[in-house]
N, C-alpha and C positions, 0 to 999 in steps of 0.2 A: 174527892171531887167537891167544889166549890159553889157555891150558888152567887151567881152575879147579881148586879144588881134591877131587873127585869127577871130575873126568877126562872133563868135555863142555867142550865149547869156545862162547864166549862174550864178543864184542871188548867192552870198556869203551867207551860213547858218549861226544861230546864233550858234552851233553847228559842227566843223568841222569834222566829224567821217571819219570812214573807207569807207565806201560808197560812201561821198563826194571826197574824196581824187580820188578814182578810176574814178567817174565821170572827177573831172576836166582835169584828166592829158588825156584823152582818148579825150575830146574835143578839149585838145592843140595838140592832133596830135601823143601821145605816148602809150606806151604799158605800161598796168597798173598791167601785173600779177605778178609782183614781189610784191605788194602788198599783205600781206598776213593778216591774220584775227588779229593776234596778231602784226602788224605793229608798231611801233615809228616811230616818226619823223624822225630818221638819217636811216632808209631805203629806203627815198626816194632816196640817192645817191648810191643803188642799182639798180637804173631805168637805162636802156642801154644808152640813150639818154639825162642822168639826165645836164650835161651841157647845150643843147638846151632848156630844159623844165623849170630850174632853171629863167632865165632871163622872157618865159611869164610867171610862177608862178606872180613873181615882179608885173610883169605890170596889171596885172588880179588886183592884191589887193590893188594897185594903183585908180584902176577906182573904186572897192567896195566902195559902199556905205550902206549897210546891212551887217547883223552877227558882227562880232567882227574881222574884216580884221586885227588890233593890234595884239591878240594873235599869228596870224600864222605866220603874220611878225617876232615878236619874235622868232619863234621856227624854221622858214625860216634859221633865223642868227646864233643862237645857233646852230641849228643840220644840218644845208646845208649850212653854209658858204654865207648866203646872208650878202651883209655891212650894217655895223651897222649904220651908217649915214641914209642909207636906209630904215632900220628898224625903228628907230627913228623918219621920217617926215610920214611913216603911222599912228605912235602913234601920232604924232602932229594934224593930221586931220582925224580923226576915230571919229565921231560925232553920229554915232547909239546911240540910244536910250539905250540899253543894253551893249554897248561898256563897258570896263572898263581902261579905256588908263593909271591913275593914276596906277593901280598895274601891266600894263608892262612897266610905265617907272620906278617902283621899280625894277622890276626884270630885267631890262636893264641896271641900275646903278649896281645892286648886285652882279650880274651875268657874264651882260657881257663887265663891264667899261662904259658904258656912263657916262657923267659927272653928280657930284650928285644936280648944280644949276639946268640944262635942267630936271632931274628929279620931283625938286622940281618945276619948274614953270608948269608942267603937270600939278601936281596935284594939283596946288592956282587955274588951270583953269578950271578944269576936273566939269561938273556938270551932268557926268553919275558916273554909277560904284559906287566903296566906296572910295573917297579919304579921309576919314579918317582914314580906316584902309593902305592907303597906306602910309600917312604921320608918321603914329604908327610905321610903319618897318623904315621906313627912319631916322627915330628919333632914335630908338633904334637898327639897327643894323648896321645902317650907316653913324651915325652922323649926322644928321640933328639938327638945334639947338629945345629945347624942345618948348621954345615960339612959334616957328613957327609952330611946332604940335599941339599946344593948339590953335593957331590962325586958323587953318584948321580946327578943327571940331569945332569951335564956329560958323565957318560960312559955311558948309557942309550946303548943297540941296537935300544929296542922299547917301546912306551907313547907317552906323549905328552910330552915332556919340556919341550915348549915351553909347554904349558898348566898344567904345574906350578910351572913358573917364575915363570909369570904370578902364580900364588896365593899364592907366597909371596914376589913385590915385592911384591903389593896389600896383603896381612895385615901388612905392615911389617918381615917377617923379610929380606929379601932386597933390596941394591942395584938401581934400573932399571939399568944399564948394565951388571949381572950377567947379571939379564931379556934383555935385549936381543940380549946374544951368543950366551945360550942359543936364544935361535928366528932369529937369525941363522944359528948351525951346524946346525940343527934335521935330520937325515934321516929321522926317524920324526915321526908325530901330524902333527899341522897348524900348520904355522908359521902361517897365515897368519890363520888366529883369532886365537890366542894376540899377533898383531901386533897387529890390528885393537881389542884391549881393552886392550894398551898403550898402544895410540894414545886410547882414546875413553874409559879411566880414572884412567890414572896418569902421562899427559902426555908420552908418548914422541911424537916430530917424526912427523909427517903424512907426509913423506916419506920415513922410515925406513922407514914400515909397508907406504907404496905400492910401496918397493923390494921387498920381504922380501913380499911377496903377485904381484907381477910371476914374482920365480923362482921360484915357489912355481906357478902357470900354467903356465909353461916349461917345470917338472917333470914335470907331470900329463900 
């Protein structure tokens, strides 16, 4: 449990709904009914008070250590004008367990101009979330070099890395026998997909797949 910044306590969900939203801003001290059921982010600067409440939002997800304090930071900057800088050093230290900080510093390079090295060093460090699919985006829709995509999900702890691999033998970036080793050593995501559309798209042996879906059973 967290202490915000007015001194009630208030855990960050992993989840940030509409409920939550009305709760926080009502414990910062504001009126929450312009909140309405069908809400977006950028109605928060509908709120009467949204200047005063804008800066404890900040500081509240600052002190968060639970939910996914990352996301909202994002969505802080994109739709309420928090800084990006700002935005930024919450992805840098968003350590939950469920956090995914690698695909909002994709979507902060994509989206909102962060630099795309600061992106790329999230996600070499990220060992929640999927950062191989965030290095997959980085790669192909942002230039990232492809070795360094391939270098992420070889050594991925968490995400899918065996269905990433698949995406990018299929799209033409990536050797099958690169594919292959990857959901071979697979311990996160589902090898055993990612075999099966080796197997049924880009020609990898019948028996490879049935092996790599067998220990894949064994495991479960």
């Amino acid at each position: 449990m967290k202490t915000n910044a007015i001194g009630q306590s208030l855990e960050c969900p992993q989840t940030f709904d509409i409920e939550f939203a009305r709760r926080l801003i009502v414990q910062l001290g504001g009126d929450a009914t312009p909140i309405e059921d069908d809400w977006c982010w950028a109605d928060l600067r509908k709120l009467p008070d949204f200047d005063r409440l804008l800066p404890l939002m900040m500081d509240y997800l600052e002190r968060a250590t639970t939910g996914e304090p990352s996301w909202v930071a994002y969505r802080l900057h994109e739709n309420c004008g928090a800084p990006l800088d700002w935005a930024q050093r919450i992805v840098e230290n968003d350590t939950d367990i469920m956090a995914n900080p690698s695909w909002i510093a994709y979507l902060l390079h994509k989206n909102c101009g962060a630099p795309l090295d600061w992106a790329q060093r999230i996600v070499e460090n990220a060992t929640t979330g999927d950062p191989s699919g965030a290095a997959y985006r980085l790669h192909k829709c942002c230039g990232a070099p492809l070795d360094w995509a391939q270098r992420i999900v070889e050594n991925a702890t968490a995400g899918d890395p065996s269905l990433v691999a698949y995406w990018l033998h299929i799209e033409g970036d990536a050797p099958l026998d690169w594919a292959q080793r990857i959901v071979e050593n697979a311990t996160v995501g589902d090898p055993s997909l990612a075999a099966y559309l080796l197997y049924e798209n880009c020609g990898a042996p019948a028996e490879w797949a049935q092996r790599v879906q067998a220990r894949s059973r064994n495991e479960s």
